[in-house]
N, C-alpha and C positions, 0 to 999 in steps of 0.2 A: 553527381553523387552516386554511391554504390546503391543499385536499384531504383535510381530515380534517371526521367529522364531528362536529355542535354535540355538548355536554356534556348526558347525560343529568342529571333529576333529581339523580338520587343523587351522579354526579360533583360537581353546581354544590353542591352539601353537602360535601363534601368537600374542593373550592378553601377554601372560608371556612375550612373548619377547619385546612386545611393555612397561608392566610396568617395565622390566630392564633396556631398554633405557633411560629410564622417571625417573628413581628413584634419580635424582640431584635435580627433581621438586618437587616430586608429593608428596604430605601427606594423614596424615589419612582420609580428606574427599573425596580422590579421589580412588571410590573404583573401584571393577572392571565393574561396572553398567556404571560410569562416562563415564571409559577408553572405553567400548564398543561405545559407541556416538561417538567417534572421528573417529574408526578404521570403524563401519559402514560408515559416512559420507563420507570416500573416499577408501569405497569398500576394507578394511582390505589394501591397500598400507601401510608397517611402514612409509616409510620415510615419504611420504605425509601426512599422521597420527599424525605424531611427530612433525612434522613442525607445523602445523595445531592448537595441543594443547600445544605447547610451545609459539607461537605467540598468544594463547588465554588467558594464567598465565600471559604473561605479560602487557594484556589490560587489565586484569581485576587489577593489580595492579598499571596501571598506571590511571585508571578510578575510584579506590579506590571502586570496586564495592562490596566488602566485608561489607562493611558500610554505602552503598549508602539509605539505607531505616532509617537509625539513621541520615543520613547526608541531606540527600534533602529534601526541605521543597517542598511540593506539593503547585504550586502555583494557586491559586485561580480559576482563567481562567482555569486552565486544569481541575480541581477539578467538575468545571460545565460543562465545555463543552467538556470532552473528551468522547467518545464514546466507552464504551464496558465494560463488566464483567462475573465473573465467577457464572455459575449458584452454588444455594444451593443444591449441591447433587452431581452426577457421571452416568457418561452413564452407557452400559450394560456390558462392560467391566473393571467397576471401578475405567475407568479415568475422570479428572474433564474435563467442557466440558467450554469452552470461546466461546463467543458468542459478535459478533461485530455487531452492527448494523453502519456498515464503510459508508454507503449515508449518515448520518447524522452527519458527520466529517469535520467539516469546515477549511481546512488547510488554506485558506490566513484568515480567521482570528485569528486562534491561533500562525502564523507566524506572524502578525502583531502584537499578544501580547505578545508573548514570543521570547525569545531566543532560536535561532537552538538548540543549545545546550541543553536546561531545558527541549523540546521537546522530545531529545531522551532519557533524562534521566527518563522521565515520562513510558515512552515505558520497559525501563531498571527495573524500580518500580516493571513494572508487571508482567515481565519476573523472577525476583528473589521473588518475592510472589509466584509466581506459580511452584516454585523450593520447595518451603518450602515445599506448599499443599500435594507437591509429596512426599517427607519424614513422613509427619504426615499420609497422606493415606498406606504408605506402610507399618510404623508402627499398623496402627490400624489394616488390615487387613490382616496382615503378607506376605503377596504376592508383588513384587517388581513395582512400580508404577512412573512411568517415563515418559509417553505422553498424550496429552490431545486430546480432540477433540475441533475442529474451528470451528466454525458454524459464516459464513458472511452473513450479509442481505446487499444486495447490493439497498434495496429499497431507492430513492432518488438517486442512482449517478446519476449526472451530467455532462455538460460541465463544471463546477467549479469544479470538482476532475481531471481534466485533466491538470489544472494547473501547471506550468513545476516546479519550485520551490514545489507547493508539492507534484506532483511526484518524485521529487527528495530526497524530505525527508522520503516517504514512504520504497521507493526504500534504502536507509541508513538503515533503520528499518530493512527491510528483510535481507538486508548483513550483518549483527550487529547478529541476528539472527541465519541466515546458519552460521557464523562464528565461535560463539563463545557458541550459544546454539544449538548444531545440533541435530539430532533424537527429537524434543521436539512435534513435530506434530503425531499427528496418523494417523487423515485424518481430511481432507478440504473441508466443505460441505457449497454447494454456493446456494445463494436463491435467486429467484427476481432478477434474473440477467438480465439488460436492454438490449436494443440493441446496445449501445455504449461500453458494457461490452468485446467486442472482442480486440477491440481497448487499453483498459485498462489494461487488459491481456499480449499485444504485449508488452507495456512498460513496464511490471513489468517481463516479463518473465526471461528477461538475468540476472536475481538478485537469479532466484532461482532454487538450484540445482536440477538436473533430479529426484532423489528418492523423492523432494518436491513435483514437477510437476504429477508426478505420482499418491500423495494423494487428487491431488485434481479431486471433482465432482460437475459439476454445475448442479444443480437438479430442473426438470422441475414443472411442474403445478400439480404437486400430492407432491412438496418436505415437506406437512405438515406431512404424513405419514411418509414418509422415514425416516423424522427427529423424528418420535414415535420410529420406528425400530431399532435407536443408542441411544435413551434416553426416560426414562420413562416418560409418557406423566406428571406427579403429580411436576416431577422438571422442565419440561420444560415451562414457559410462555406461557401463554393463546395466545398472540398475535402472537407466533409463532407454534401453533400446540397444546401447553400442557394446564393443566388446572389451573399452578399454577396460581396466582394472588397476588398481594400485600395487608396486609391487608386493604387499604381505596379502595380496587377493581380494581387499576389500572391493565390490562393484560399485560402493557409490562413489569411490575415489576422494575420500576427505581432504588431501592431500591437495586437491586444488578447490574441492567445494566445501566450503563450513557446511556443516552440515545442522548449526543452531541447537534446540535443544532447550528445554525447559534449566532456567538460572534458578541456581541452587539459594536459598534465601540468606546463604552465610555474604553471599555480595550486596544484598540489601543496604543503602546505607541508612535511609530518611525514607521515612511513610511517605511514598504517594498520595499530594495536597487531592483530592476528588471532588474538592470544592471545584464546582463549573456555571461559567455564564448560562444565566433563564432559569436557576433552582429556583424555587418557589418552597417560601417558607408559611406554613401554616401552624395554630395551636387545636390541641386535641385537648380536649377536658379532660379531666379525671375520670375514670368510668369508659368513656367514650372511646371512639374509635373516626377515623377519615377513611371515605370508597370514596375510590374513583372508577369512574366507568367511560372504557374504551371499544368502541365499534371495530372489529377484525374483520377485514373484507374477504381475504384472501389466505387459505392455507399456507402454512412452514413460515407465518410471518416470525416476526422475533421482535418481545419488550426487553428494549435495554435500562435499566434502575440505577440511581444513584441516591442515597437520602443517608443523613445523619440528624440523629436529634442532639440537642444540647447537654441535656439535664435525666441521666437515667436510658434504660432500653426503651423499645416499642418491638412489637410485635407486625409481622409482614408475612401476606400470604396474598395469593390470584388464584381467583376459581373464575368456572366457564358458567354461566347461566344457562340448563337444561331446559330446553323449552319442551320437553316430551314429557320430564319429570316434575319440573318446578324445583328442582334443588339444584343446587350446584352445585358443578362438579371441581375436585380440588385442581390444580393445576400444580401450584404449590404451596406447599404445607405451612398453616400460617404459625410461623417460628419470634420468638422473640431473639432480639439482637443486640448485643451491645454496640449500639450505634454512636452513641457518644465519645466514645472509648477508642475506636477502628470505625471509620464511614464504611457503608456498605455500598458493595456495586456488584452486579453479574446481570447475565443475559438469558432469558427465558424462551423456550421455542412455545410458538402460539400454533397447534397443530390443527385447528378446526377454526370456520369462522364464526364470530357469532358475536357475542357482549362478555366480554372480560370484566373484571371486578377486582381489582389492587386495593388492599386494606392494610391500612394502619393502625395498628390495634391496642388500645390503653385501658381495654375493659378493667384486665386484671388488676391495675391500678385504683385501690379507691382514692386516695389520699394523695395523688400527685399528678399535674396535669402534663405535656409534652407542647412541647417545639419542635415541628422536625421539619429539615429543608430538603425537599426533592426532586429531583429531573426522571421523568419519565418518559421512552419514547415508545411509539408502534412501526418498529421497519418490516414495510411490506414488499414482498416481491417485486422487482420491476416489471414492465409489461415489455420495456425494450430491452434486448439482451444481445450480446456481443455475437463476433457470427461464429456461429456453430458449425464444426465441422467433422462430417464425416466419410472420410473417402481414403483412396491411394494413391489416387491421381494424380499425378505434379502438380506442386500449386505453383497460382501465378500469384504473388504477394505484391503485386505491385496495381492490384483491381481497386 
């Protein structure tokens, strides 16, 4: 495999036994290049192996993904505002190189235009596009060509990529991925990674296998260089290090990367359902109000909120408890909402640690009491963090 090394002895024993097992399934497109993606992904175990690529013949047959690029009409909203493409050309080791600029990836509004479903099929598009390239490159260069390189611009994440719904759909993507397309990454080269990027990381981590985690490098305030060192600067984009440019001058080259983009809400079709598994429904009297109190261990965490009441607004606000002063301090402002009407959802940065206080507020209310159902989380930093890197040095991506 491209950047992997040859199959020892005992592995090249184990290919044969693993396509004897398999030969009820497996046809001519499944050569021994395929079978090796399986048998690496769970470290040459047959049986996990076989398990693994029999449950993946039958999703691809039950998701008719042999036809999926003749069958799905790419639809409109994705066409514009999806984010990412494959550069014109191939790094230094011949593989093609994807290049996401994922901060400019607006999940609730292409969940609000599309269907979950057209979403992953969009993802799946470019997955089997990029299966093809690998046959057409190995062909022309006669050398076996099978992984690419990732290149994310994390510039622009947000509190709005922390949204639980599109982390969830993200999170689908990468298991979709390890699952059914494994070995497909080379390595993972991360840029402009913010300071919420830790927290980011946390949530997506349990989706991706160890030998994934491993590929990845988040590359510090020289990663213009580094990114020269895996691809020649003439195919790389001017705006990311290289000199390409689009013919009418543009440096981020739209022309092969989407460049994504906040969806305009005239694609809107159907409110985003915000109802989610573990809301907790509780009644607030008349008069009354519901605190909740959460312990922040760690700076730049971040509360993510989801709550609709039934019957009328309530009123939402988080303050910090001052232990110097004995008052607390607002965090934010407690507002009433028509929550009935539109659920609410967004994401709060917790910039100090301490005792936070989430209220629900029905003082104003004499005469009517509330129902409201809510998820609230506290994403804190992680303590393990992807490898960080900062040098010029050649890398070996293969450690």
């Amino acid at each position: 495999m491209s950047g992997r090394p040859e199959l020892t002895g005992k592995q090249k024993e184990k290919l044969i036994q693993f396509r004897a097992n398999l030969k009820d399934v497996l046809g001519p497109k499944h050569d021994d290049y395929y079978l090796t993606r399986f048998l690496r992904a769970r470290n040459f175990d047959l049986a996990k192996s076989e398990e693994m690529l029999r449950n993946c013949l039958i999703w691809r047959e039950k998701m008719k993904i042999d036809t999926i690029q003749q069958d799905f009409k790419l639809p409109e909203v994705a066409d514009k505002y999806w984010a990412g493409g494959v550069l014109d050309g191939y790094d230094k080791d011949d593989c093609p190189v994807w290049l996401v600029p994922i901060g400019n990836f607006d999940p609730k509004g292409l969940l609000h235009s599309m269907k979950h479903g057209d979403l992953i099929k969009v993802n799946l598009l470019v997955l089997e596009y990029q299966y093809e390239q690998f046959a057409i490159r190995t062909k022309e260069i006669g050398k076996q060509i099978g992984q690419l390189t990732l290149i994310v611009d994390l510039e622009n994440l947000g509190l709005q990529h922390l949204w639980k719904p599109g982390i969830e759909l993200f999170t689908k993507m990468l298991t979709i991925m390890e699952q059914h397309y494994p070995e497909t990454l080379k390595s993972i080269l991360v840029v402009r990674a913010p300071a919420i990027f830790p927290i980011a990381y946390q949530l997506c981590k349990p989706f991706l296998q160890e030998y994934t985690r491993k590929k990845i490098q988040v590359l510090g305030s020289n990663w213009r260089d580094v990114l020269r060192q895996h691809v020649d600067k003439d195919i790389l984009p001017e705006y990311w290090g290289g000199t390409k440019k689009d013919p009418d001058g543009n440096p981020k080259c739209p022309s092969l990367i989407k460049q994504g983009g906040e969806v305009p809400k005239s694609y809107y079709k159907t409110e985003f359902d915000l109802t989610q598994k573990g809301m907790i429904t509780k009644d607030i009297s008349r008069a009354g109000a519901l605190e909740l109190k959460y312990e922040v261990h760690k700076p730049a965490s971040v509360l993510r909120y989801t709550f609709k009441t039934y019957d009328n607004d309530i009123g939402f606000g988080v303050t910090l408890n001052d232990v110097t002063s004995k008052k607390p301090i607002v965090v934010m402002e407690n507002k009433r909402h028509n929550s009935h009407m539109v659920p609410e959802d967004g994401e709060l940065i917790l910039e100090k640690p301490g005792t936070y206080t989430v209220k629900f507020d029905n003082s104003y209310s004499w005469t009517k009491g509330k129902a409201v159902s809510y998820l609230l989380e506290v994403l804190e930093p992680t303590d393990e963090e992807p490898n960080f890197v900062e040098q010029t040095a050649e890398l070996d991506l293969n450690k």
